[in-house]
C-alpha positions as CSV (number, residue, x, y, z in Angstrom):
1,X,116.7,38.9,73.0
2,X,118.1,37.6,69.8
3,X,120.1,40.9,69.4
4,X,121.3,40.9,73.0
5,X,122.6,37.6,72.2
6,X,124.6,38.7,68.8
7,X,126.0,41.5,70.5
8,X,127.6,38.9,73.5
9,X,128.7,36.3,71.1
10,X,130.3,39.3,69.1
11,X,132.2,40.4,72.2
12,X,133.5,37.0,73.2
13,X,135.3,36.4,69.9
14,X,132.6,34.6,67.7
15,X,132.8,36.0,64.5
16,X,130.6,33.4,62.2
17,X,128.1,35.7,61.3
18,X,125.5,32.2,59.9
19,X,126.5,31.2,63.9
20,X,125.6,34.6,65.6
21,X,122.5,34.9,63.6
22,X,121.4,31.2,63.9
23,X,121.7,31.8,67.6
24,X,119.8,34.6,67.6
25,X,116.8,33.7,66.1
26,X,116.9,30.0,67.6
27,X,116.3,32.5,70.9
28,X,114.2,35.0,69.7
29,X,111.5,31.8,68.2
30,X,111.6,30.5,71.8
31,X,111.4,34.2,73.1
32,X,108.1,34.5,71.4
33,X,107.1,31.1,72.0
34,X,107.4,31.9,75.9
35,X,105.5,34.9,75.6
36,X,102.6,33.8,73.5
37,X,102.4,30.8,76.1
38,X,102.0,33.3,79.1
39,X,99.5,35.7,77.7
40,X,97.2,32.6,76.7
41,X,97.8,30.8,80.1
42,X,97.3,34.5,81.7
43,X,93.8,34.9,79.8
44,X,93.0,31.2,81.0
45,X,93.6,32.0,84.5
46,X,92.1,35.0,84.9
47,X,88.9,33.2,83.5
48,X,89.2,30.6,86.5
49,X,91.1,27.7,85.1
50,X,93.8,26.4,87.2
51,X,97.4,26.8,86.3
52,X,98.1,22.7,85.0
53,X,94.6,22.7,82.8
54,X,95.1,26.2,81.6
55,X,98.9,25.4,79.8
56,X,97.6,21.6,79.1
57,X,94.6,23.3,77.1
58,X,95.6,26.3,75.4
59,X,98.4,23.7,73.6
60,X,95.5,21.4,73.0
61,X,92.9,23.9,71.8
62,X,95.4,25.6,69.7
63,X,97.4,22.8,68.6
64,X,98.3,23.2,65.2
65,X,99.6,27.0,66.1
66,X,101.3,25.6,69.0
67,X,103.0,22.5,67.0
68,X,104.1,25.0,64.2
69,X,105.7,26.8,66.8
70,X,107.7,24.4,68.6
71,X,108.7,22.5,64.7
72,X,109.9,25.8,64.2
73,X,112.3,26.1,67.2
74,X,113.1,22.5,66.3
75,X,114.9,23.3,63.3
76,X,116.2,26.0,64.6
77,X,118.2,24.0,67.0
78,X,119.5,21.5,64.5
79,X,120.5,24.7,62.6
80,X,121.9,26.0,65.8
81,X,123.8,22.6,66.3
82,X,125.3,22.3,62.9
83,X,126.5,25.6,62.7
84,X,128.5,25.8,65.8
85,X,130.0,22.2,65.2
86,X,131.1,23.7,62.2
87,X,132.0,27.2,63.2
88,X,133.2,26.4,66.8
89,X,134.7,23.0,67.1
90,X,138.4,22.4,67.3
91,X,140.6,19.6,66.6
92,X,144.4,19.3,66.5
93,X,146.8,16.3,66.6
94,X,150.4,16.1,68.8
95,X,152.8,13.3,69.5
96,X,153.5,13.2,73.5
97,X,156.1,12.0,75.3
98,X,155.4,10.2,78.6
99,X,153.9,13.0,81.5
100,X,153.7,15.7,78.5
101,X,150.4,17.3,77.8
102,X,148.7,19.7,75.3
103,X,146.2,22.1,75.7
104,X,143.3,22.3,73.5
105,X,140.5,24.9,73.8
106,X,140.9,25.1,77.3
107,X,141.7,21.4,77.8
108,X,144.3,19.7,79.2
109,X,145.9,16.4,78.1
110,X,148.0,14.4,79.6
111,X,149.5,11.4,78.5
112,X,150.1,8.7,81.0
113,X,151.6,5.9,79.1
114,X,150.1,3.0,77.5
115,X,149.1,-0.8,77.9
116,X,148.5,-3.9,75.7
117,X,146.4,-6.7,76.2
118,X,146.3,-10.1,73.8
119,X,142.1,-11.2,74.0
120,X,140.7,-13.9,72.0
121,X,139.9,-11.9,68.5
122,X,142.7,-9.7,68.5
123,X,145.7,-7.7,70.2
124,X,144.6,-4.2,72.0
125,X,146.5,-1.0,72.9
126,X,145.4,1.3,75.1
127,X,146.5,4.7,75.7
128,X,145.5,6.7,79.5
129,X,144.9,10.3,79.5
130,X,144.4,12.6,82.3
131,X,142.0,15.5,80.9
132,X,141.5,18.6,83.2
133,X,139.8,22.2,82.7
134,X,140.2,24.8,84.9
135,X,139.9,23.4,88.4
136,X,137.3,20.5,87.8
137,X,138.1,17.4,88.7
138,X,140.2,15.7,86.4
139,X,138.9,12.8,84.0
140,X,140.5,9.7,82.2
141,X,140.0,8.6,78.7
142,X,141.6,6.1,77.4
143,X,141.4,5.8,73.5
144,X,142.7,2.2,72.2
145,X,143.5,0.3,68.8
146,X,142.6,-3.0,68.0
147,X,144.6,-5.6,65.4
148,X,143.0,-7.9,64.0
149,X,145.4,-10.5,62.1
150,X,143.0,-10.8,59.0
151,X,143.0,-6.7,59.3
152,X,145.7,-5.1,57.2
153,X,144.7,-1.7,59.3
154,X,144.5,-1.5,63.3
155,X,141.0,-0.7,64.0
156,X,140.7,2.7,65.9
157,X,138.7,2.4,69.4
158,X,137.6,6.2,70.0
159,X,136.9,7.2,73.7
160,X,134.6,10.4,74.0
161,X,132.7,12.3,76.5
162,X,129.4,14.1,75.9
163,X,128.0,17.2,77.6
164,X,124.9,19.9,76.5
165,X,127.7,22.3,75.0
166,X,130.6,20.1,73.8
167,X,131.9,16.8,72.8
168,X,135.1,15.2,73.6
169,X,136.7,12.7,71.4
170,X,140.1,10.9,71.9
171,X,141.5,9.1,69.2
172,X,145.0,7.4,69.5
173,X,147.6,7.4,66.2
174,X,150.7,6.0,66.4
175,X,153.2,4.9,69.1
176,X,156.4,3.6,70.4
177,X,156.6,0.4,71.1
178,X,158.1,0.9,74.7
179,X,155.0,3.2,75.9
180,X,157.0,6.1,76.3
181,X,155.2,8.6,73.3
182,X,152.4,8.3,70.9
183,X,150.3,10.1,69.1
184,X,146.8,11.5,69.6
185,X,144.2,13.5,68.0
186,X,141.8,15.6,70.0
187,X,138.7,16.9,68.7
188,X,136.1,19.4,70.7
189,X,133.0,19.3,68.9
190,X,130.7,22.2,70.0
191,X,127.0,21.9,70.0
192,X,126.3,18.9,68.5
193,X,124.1,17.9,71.2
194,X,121.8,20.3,70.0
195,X,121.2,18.6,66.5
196,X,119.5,15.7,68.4
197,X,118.0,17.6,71.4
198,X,116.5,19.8,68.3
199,X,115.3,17.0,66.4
200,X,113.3,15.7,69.5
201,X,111.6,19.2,70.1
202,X,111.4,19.1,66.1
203,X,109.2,15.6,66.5
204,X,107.4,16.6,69.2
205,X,105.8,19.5,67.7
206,X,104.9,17.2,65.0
207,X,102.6,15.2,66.8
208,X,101.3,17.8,69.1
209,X,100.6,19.8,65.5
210,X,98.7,16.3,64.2
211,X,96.8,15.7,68.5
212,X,93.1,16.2,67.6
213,X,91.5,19.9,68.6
214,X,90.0,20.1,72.3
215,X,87.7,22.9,72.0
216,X,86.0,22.1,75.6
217,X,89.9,21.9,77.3
């Protein structure tokens, strides 16, 4: 599987070779996790054990195996995550006037103008963007700065969207003071999500690795 895997990354234009092979054994761990899993839960079965108690037990009865496994995986994922936030993600920065838009890995943006509001702390600019892929629906961000009068520096307000594959981020740079261009910087941030979903399966193998041994499960 891990090998079927390098040879589809290979042919859709990733050429990290830490990426591929990161990928690849992240997949083949959880290949051999699977299959480990099934032939235990199999044997369990065929000894009259229904399907919920057999999985439930062989983890608990082989616990430390089980939770070496899945820590394994675990860092595999973080390792997955960092390298294809490093080897994948994409940022870029243009200066758009009204109703123009760039395109950015497959994204488009669209700048729809801006607004300012005066609220009790401080002065705020927003800036509206119409983000489309493909023929999903269209979304808005709308990335702002905040000035503060004891703040030499506007403070940046970063607007950003999170999914299981990639990470949107919208940060607004500098403007006209009539609305009609500013600046933006877009950043796609691939796989990040994995760091933290692999530090989760990282900490749960922990403690089912430190669970006390059911021999009788």
């Amino acid at each position: 599987m891990g090998l079927v895997a390098a040879a589809v990354l290979h042919l859709v234009g990733v050429r990290s070779a830490l990426a591929v092979l990161t990928l690849a054994l992240a997949l083949f761990a959880a290949a051999t996790i699977a299959l480990d899993v099934l032939r235990g839960t199999r044997a369990r079965l065929r000894a009259g054990v229904g399907l919920a108690r057999a999985v439930t037990g062989l983890f608990l009865r082989h616990n430390r195996r089980y939770g070496g496994f899945v820590i394994h995986l675990g860092i595999l994922l973080v390792a997955l995550g960092v390298t294809g936030s490093q080897a994948w993600s994409v940022q870029t920065e243009a200066t758009l006037t009204r109703g123009q838009a760039v395109e950015v890995a497959g994204y488009r943006f669209r700048f729809e103008g801006l607004s300012a509001a005066q609220e009790s702390t401080h002065a705020r600019v927003v800036g509206t963007f119409t983000v489309s892929r493909g023929g999903g629906a269209p979304i808005v961000m709308r990335p702002s700065k905040k000035f503060y009068r004891q703040e030499q520096a506007p403070i940046a307000g970063v607007d950003y969207r999170m999914g299981l594959t990639e990470d949107l981020y919208l940060v607004l740079g500098d403007f006209a003071r009539d609305g009609s261009a500013a600046t933006v910087k877009v950043l796609v941030n691939r796989l990040v999500s994995w760091i933290w979903i692999g530090g989760l399966v990282l900490t749960l193998g922990a403690l089912l690795a430190i669970v006390p041994d059911d021999r009788l499960a």
